[in-house]
C-alpha positions in Angstrom: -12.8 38.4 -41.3 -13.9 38.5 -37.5 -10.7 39.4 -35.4 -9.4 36.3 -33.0 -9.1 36.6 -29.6 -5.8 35.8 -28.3 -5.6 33.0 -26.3 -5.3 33.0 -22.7 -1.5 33.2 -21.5 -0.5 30.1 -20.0 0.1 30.0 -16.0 3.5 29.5 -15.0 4.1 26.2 -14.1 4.6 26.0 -10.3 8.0 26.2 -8.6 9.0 22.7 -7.2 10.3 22.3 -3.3 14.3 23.1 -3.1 16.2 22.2 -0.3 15.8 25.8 1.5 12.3 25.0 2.0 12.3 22.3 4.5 15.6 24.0 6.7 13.2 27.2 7.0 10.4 25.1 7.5 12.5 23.3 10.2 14.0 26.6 12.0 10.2 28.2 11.8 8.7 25.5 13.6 11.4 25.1 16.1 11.3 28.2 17.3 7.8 28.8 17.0 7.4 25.8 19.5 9.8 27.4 21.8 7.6 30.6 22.0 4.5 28.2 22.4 6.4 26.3 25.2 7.5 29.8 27.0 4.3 31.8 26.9 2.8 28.9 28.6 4.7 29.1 31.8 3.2 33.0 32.3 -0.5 31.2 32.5 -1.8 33.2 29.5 -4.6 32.5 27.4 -4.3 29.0 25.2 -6.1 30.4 22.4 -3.9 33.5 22.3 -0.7 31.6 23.1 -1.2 29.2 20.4 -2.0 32.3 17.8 1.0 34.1 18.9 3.2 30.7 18.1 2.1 30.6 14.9 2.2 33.7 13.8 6.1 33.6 15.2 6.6 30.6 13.4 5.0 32.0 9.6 6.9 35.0 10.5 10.3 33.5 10.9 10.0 31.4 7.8 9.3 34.2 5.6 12.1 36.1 7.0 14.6 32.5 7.0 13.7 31.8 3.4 14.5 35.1 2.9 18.1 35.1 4.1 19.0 31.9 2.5 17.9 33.2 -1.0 20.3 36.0 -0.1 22.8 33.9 1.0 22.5 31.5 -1.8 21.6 33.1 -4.9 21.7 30.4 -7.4 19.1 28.4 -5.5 15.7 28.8 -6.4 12.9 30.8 -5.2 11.6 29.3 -2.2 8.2 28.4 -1.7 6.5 31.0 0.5 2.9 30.8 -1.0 3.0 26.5 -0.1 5.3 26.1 2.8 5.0 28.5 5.2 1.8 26.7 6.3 4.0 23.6 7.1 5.5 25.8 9.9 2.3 25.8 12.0 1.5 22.0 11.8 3.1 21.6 14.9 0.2 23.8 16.7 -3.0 21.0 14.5 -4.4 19.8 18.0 -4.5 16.1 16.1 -4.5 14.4 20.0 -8.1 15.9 20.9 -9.1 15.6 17.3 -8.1 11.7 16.9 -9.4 11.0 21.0 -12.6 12.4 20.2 -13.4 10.9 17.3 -13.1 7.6 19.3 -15.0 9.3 22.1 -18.0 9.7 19.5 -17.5 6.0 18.1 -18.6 5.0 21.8 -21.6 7.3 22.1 -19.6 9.4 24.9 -20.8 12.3 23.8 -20.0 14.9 26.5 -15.8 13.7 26.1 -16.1 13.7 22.5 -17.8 17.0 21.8 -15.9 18.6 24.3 -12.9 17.4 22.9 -14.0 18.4 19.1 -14.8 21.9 19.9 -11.3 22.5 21.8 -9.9 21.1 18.4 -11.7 23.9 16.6 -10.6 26.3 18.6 -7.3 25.7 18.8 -7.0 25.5 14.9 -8.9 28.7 14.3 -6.3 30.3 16.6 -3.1 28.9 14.7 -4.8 29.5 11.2 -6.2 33.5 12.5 -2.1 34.1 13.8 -1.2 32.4 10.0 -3.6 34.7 8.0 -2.6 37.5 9.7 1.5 37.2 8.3 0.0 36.0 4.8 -1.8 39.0 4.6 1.2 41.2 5.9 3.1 39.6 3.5 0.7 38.9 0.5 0.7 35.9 0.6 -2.2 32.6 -0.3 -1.6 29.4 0.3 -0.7 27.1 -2.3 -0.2 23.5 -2.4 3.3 21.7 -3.0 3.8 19.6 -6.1 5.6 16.7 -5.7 9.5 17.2 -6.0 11.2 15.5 -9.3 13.3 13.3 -7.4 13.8 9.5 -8.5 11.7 7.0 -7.1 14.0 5.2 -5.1 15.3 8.4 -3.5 11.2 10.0 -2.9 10.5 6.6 -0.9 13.8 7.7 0.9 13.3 10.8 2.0 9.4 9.8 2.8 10.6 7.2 5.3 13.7 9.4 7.0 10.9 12.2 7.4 8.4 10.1 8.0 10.0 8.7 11.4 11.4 12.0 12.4 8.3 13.6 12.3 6.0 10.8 14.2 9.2 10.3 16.5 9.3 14.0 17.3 5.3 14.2 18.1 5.6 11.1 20.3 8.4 13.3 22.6 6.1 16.2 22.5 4.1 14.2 24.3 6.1 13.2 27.2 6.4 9.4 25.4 9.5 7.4 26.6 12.0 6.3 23.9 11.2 2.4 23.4 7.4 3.5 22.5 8.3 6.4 20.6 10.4 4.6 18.7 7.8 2.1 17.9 5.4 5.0 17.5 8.2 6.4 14.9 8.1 2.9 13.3 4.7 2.5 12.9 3.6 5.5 11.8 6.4 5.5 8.9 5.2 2.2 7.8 1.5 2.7 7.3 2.3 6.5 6.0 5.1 5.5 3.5 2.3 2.6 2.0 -0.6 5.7 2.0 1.4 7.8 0.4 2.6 5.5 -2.5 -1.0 4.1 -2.4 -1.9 7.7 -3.3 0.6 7.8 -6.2 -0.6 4.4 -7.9 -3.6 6.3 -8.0 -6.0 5.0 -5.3 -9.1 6.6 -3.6 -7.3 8.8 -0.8 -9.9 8.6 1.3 -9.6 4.6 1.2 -5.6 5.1 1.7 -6.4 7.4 5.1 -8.8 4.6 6.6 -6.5 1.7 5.2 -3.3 3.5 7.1 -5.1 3.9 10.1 -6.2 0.8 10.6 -2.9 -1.0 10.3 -1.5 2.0 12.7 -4.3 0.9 15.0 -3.4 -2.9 14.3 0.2 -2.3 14.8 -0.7 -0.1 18.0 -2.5 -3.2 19.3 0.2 -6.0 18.8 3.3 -3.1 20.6 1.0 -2.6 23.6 1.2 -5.8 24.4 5.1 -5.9 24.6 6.1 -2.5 25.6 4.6 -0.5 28.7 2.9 2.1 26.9 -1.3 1.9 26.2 -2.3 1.8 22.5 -3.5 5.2 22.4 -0.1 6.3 23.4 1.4 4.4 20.2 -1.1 5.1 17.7 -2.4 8.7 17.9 1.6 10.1 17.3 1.5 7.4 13.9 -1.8 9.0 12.9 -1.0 13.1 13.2 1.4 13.0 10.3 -1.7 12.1 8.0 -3.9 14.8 9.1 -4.5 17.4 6.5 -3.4 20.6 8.3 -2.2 22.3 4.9 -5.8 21.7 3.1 -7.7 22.9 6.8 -5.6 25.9 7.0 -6.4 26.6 3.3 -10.0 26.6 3.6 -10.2 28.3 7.0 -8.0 31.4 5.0 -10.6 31.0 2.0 -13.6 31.4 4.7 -12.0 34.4 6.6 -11.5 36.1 2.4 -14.9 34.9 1.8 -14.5 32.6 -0.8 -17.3 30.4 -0.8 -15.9 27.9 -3.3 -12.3 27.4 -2.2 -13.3 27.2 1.2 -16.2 24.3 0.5 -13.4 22.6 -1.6 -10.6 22.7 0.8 -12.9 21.8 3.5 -14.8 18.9 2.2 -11.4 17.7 1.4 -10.0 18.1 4.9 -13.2 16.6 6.6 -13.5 13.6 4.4 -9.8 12.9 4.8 -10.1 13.1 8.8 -13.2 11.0 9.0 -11.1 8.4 7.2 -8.7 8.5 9.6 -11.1 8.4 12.7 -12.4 5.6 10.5 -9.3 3.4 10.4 -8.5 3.8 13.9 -12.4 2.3 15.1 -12.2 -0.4 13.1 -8.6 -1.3 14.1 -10.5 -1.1 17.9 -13.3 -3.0 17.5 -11.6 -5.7 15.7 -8.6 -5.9 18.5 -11.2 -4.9 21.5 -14.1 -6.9 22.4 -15.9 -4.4 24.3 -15.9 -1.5 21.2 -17.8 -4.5 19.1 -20.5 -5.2 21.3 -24.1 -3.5 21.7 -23.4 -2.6 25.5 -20.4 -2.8 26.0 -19.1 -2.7 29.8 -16.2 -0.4 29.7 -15.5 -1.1 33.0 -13.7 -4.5 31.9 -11.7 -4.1 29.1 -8.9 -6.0 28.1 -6.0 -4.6 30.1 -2.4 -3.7 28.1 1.0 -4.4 29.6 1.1 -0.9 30.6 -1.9 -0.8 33.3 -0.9 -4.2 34.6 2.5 -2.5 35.4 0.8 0.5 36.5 -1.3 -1.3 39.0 1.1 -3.0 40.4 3.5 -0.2 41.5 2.7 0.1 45.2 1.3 3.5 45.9 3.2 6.6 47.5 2.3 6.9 51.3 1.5 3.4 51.5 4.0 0.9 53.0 4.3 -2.4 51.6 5.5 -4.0 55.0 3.7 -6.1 57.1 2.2 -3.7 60.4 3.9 -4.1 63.3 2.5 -5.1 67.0 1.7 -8.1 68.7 -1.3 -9.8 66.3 -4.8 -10.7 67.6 -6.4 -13.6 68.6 -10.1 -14.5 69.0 
């Protein structure tokens, strides 16, 4: 009788998320943000300042999971492979990325570009300063299955992290509290529905464009009530959604020359951030009369709360008094 091949071992199944992996991931990108935010103040290069961050950041995660495995040894193994690449997110330039996309919606070409090559650059920075602690380390990136929690307590924890996250990219940006609270609100509401969208089992490029637009919707409506512009209160919503984890995956796969993981990654990644661009254009033109027509004059769009308040604030070095001296008669 012919002899039988064995049959190929069975992979072991992957390790779920533990509650080490978002405290590392937590410390990692704190600190890493505080070396971004320091290096800045001695003028250096962006590109390098941004690499250095990150690779800070993947560093002290490795080393943080680490210590807590030592110091709790009945805890599982934490997740280096997967979420040390949530400890760069911070550094995904989603503000020019986001902004340019609707630069290119309006045929402002020389914003948009501009703006979409700085994006590149900026990611290629954060995911060179990445690959360089994976491949101290040994490390690839891995995706992160879903963690077997009960589905009361998943939606839970997605809407606590949901608003602590879009709340903490709205103060990164200098937003006040009342619109970064409605930032934080509206981004957890339309992320929450994509993601359990995405669980029923729908298209996720279809659940990107549908979030967006009610971010941009929502964005819309709060502009009118708060003084902040609508870009203010929906690119912070949006940045949570971008896929930084599947973009920094197929920039590694490109740098180890893997054709295939690299196209797969990437065509994932650039399908998922038109969707978003998507969203947000339709959500304009449908709240914005000048993005729907076929010249629009952009010198008189529909002004928010915030630029009516703006332009009424006298100006510094002007006095609001009436001048003084006798008046003149004809």
């Amino acid at each position: 009788m012919p002899h039988r091949a064995d049959p190929p071992p069975t992979p072991p199944p992957a390790p779920t998320p533990t509650p080490t992996d978002p405290a590392a991931v937590a410390v990692a990108a704190a600190i890493g943000k505080l070396v971004q935010l320091r290096l800045r103040r001695f003028r250096l290069n962006q590109l390098a300042v941004v690499a250095l961050a990150a690779t800070v950041a993947c560093t002290v995660y490795l080393l943080g999971a680490a210590a807590l495995r030592w110091a709790l040894p009945t805890a599982a193994q934490p997740l280096h492979e997967a979420a040390f690449t949530s400890a760069i997110l911070f550094l995904v330039p989603g503000f020019p990325l986001l902004t340019a996309a609707l630069d290119l919606a309006r045929f402002d070409f020389v914003a948009g570009v501009s703006r979409l090559l700085y994006a590149t650059m900026v990611t290629l920075a954060a995911a060179l300063g990445a690959w360089l602690v994976a491949l101290g380390f040994g490390l690839t990136p891995g995706e992160i299955p879903p963690p077997p929690l009960p589905t009361a307590a998943l939606w839970a924890f997605r809407l606590v992290a949901g608003f602590v996250g879009v709340f903490g990219f709205a103060i990164t940006f200098n937003t006040p509290l009342r619109p970064a609270l409605a930032t934080a609100a509206i981004g957890t509401v339309a992320n929450v529905l994509r993601l359990g969208a995405g669980d029923a089992g729908a298209n996720p490029l279809l659940c990107a464009a549908g979030a967006t637009l009610l971010v941009g919707l929502l964005a819309a409506a709060a502009s009118q009530r708060l003084p902040a512009p609508r870009i203010i209160l929906s690119v912070p919503a949006v940045l949570i959604m971008i896929p930084g984890a599947s973009t920094y995956r197929a920039l590694v796969a490109m740098i180890n020359q893997d054709p295939l993981a690299a196209l797969a990654n990437g065509s994932v990644s650039l399908g998922i951030l038109v969707s978003l661009a998507a969203g947000l254009v339709v959500a304009r033109m449908v709240t914005d009369p000048a993005w729907i027509q076929a010249t629009p004059d952009w010198t008189h769009m529909p002004t928010t709360r915030a630029q009516r308040m703006l332009r009424a604030r006298p100006r510094p070095g002007r006095s609001t008094r009436p001048p003084s001296g006798p008046a003149r008669t004809r």
